[in-house]
MOPAC internal coordinates of N, CA, C and O (Angstrom, degrees):
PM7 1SCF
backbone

  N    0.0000 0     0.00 0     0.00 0    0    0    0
  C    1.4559 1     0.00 0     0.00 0    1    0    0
  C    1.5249 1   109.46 1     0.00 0    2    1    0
  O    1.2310 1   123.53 1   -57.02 1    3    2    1
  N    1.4442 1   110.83 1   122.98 1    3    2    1
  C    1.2790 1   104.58 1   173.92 1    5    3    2
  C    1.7553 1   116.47 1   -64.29 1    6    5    3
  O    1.2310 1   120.90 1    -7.48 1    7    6    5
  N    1.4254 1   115.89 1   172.52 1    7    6    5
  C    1.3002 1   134.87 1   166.21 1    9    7    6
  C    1.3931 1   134.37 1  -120.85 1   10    9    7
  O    1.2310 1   124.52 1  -100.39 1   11   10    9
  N    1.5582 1   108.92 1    79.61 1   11   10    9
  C    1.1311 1   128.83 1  -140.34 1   13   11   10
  C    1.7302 1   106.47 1   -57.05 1   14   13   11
  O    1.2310 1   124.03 1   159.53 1   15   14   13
  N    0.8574 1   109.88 1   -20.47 1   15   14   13
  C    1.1418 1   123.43 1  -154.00 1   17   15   14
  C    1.7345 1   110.39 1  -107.45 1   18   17   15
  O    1.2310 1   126.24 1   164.40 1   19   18   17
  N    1.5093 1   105.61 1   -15.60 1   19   18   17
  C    1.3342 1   117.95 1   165.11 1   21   19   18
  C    1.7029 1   111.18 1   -79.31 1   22   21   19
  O    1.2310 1   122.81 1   162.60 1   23   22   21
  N    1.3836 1   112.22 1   -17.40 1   23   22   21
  C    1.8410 1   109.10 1  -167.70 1   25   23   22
  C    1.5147 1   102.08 1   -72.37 1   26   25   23
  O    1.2310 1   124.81 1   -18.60 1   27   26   25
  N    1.7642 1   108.38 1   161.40 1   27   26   25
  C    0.9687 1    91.71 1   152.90 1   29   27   26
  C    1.8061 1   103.15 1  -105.72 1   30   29   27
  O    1.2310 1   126.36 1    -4.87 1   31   30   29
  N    1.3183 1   105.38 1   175.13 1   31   30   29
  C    1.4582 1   112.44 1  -163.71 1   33   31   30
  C    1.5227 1    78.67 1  -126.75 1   34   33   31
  O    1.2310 1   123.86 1   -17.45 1   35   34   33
  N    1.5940 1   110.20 1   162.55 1   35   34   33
  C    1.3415 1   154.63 1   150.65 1   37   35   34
  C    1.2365 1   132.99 1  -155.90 1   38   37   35
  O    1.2310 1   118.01 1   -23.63 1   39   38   37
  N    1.2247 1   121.40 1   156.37 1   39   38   37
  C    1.2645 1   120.02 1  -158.31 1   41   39   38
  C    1.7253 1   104.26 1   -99.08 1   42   41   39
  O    1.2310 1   116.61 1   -44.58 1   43   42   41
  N    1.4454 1   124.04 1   135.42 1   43   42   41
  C    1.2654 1   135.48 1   168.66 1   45   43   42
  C    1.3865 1   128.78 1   -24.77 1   46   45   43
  O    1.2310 1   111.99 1   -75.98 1   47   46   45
  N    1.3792 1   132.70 1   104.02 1   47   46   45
  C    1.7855 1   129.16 1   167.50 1   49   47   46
  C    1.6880 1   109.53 1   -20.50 1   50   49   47
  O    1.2310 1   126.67 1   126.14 1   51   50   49
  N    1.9090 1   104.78 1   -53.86 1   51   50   49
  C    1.1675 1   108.32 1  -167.56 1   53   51   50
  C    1.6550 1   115.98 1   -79.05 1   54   53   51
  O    1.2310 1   111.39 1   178.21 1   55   54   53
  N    1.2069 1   133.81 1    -1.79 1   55   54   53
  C    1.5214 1   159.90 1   159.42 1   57   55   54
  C    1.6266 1    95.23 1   -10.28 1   58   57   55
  O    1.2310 1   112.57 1   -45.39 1   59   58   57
  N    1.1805 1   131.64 1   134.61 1   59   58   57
  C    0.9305 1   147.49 1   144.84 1   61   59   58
  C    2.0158 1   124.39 1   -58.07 1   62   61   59
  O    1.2310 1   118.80 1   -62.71 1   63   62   61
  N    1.5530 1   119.89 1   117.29 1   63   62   61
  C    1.4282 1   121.89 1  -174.29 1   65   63   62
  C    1.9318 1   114.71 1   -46.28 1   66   65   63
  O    1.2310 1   134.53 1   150.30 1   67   66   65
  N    1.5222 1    89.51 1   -29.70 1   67   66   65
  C    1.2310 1   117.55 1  -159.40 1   69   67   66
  C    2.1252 1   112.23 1   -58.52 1   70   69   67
  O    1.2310 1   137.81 1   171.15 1   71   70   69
  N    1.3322 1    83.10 1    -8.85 1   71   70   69
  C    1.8454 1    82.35 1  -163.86 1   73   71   70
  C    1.7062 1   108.15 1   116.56 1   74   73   71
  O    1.2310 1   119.04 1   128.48 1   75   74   73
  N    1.2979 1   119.44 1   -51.52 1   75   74   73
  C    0.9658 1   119.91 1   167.33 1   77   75   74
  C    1.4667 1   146.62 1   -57.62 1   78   77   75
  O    1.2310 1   128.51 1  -108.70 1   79   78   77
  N    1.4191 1   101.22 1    71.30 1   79   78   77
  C    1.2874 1   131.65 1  -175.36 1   81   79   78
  C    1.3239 1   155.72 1   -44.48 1   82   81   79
  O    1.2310 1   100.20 1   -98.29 1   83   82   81
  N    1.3013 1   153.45 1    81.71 1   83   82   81
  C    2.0095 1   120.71 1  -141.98 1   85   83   82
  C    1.5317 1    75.99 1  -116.28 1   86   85   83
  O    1.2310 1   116.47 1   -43.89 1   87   86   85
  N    1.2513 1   124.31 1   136.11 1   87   86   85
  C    1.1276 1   135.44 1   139.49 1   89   87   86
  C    2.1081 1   126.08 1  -108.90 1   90   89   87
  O    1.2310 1   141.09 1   -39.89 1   91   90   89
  N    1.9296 1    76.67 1   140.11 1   91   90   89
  C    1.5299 1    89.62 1  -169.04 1   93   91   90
  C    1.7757 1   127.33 1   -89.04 1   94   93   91
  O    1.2310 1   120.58 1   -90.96 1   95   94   93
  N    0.3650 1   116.50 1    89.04 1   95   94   93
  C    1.7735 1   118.96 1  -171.26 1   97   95   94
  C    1.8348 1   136.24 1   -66.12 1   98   97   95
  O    1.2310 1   126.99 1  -114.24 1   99   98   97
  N    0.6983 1   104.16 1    65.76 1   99   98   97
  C    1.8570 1   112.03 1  -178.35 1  101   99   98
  C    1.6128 1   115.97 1  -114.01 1  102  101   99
  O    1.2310 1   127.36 1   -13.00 1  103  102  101
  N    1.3095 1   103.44 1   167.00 1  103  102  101
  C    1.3874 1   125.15 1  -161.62 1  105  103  102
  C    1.7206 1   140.69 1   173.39 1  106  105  103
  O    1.2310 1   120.55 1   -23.45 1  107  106  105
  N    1.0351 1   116.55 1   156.55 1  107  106  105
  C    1.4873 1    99.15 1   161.61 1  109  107  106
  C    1.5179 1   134.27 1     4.72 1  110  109  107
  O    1.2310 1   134.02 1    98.33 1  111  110  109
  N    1.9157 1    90.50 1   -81.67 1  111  110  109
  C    1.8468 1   119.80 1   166.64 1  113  111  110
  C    1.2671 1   105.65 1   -52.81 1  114  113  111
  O    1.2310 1   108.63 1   165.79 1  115  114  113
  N    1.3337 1   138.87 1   -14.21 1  115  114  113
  C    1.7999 1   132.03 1  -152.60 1  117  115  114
  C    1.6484 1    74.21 1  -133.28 1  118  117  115
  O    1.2310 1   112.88 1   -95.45 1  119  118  117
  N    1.5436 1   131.06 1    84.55 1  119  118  117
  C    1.2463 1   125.21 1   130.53 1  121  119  118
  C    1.2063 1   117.05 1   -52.81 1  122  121  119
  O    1.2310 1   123.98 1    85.09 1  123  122  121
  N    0.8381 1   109.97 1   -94.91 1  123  122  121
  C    1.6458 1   145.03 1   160.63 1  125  123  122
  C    1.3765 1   133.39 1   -12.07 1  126  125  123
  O    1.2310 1   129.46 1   147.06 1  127  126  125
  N    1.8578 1    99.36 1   -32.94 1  127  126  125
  C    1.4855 1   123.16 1  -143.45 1  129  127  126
  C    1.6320 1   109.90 1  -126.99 1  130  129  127
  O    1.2310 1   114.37 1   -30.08 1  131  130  129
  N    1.1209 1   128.27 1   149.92 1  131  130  129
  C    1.0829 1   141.22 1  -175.22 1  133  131  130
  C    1.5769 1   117.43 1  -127.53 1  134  133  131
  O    1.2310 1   107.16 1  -101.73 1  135  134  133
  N    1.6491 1   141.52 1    78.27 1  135  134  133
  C    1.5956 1   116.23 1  -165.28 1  137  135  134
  C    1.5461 1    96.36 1  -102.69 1  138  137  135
  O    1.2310 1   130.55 1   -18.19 1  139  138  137
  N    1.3842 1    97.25 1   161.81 1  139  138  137
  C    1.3253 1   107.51 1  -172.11 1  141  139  138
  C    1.7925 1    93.88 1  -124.63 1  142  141  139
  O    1.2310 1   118.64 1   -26.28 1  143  142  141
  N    1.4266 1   120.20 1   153.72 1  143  142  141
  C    1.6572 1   107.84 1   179.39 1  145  143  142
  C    1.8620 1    91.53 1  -158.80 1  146  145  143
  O    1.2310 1   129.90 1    -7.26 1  147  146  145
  N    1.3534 1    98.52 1   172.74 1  147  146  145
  C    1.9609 1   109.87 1  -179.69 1  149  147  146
  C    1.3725 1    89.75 1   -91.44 1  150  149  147
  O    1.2310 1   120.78 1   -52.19 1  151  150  149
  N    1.6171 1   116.11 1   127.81 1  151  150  149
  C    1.4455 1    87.09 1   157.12 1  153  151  150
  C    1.7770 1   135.34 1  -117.40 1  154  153  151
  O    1.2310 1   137.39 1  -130.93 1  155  154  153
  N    1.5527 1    83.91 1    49.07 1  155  154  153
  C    1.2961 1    97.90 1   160.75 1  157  155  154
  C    1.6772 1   110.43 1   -91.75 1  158  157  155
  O    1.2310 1   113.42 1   162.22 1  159  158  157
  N    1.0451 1   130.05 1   -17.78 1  159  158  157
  C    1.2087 1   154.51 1  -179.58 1  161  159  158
  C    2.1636 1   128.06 1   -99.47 1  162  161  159
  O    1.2310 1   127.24 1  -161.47 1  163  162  161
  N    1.0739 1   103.67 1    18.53 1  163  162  161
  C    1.5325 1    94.26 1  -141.76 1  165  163  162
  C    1.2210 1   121.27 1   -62.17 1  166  165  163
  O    1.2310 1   117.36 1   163.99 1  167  166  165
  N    1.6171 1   122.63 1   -16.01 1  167  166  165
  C    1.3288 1   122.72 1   148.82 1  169  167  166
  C    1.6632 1   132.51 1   -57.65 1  170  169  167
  O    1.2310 1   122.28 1   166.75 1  171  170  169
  N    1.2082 1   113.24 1   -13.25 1  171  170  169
  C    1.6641 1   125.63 1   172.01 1  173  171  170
  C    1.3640 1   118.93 1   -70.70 1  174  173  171
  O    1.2310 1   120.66 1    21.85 1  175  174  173
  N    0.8901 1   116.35 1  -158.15 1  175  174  173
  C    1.5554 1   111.02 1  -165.10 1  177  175  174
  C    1.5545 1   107.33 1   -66.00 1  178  177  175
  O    1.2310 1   126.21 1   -10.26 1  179  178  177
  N    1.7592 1   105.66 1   169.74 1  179  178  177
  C    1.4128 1   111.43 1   148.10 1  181  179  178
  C    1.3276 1   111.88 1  -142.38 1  182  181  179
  O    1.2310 1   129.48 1     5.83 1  183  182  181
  N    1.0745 1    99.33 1  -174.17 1  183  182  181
  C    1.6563 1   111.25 1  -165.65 1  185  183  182
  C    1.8895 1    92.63 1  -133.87 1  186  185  183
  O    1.2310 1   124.79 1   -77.54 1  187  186  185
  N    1.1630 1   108.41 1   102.46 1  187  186  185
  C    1.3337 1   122.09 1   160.37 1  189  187  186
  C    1.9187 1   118.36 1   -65.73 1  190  189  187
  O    1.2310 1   121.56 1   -17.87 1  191  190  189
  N    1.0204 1   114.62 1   162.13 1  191  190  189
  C    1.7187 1   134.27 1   165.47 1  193  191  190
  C    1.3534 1   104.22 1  -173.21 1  194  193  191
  O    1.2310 1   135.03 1   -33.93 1  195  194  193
  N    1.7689 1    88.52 1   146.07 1  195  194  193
  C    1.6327 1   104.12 1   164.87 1  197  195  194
  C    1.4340 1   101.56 1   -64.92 1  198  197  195
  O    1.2310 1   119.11 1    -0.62 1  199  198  197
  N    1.6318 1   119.30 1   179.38 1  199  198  197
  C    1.3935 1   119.11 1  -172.14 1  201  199  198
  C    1.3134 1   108.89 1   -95.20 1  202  201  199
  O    1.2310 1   116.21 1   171.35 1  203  202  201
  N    1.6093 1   124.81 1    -8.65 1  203  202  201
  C    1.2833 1   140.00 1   152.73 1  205  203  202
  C    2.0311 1   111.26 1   -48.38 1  206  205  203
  O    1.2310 1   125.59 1   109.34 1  207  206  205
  N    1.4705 1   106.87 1   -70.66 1  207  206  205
  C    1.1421 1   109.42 1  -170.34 1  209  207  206
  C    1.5915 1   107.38 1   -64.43 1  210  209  207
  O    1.2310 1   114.93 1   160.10 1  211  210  209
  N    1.3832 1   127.22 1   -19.90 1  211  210  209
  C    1.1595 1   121.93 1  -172.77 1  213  211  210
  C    1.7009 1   126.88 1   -86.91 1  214  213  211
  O    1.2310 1   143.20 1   147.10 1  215  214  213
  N    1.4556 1    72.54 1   -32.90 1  215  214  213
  C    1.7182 1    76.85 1   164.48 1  217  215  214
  C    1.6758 1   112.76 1   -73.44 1  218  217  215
  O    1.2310 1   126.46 1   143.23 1  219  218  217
  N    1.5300 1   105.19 1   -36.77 1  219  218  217
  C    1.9134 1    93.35 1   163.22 1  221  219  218
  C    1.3107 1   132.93 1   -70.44 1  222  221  219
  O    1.2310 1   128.19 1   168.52 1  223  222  221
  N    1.4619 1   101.83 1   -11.48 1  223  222  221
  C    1.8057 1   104.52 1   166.33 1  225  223  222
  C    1.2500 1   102.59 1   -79.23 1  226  225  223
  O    1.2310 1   108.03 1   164.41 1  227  226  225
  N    1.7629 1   139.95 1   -15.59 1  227  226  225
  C    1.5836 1   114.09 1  -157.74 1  229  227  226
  C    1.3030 1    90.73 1  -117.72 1  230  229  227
  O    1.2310 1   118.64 1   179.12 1  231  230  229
  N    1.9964 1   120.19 1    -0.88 1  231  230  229
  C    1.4916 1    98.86 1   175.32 1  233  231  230
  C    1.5157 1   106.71 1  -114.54 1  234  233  231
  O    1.2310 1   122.33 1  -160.48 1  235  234  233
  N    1.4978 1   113.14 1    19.52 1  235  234  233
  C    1.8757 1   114.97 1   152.52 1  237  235  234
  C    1.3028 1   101.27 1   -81.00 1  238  237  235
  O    1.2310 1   119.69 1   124.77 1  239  238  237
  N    1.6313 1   118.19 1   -55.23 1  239  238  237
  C    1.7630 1   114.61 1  -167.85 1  241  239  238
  C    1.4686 1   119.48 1   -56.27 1  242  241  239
  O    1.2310 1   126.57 1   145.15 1  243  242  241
  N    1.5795 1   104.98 1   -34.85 1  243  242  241
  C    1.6941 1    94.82 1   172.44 1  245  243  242
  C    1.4389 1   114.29 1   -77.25 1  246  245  243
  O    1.2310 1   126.02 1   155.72 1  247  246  245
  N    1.2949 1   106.03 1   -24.28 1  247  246  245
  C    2.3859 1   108.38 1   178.28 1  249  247  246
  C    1.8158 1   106.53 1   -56.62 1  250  249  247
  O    1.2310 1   124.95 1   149.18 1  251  250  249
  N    1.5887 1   108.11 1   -30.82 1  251  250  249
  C    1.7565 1   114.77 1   178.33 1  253  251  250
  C    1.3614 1   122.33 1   -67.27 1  254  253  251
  O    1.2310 1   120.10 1   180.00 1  255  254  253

């Protein structure tokens, strides 16, 4: 189980000026792990990936 609260977070290159935010979350606790969160929101959900699947989610989104 990650420890959300142990990551550090930053916010995305590809981030929108607008407010509309993706922040990325890794660390120590995130061997393994990759979280993704709103950060207009940052206690709301996240969206976890291994660092396998995540790198295949960020090299379909940049091919679009």
């Amino acid at each position: 189980m990650l420890e959300y609260s142990r990551l550090s977070w930053r916010k995305s290159s590809r981030s929108a000026q607008n407010g509309a935010c993706v922040e990325v979350g890794s660390g120590p606790s995130a061997r393994d792990h990759v979280a993704l969160r709103d950060s207009k929101n940052p206690d709301g959900a996240k969206l976890v990936f291994a660092r396998p699947e995540f790198r295949s989610f960020v090299d379909r989104v940049k091919s679009l």
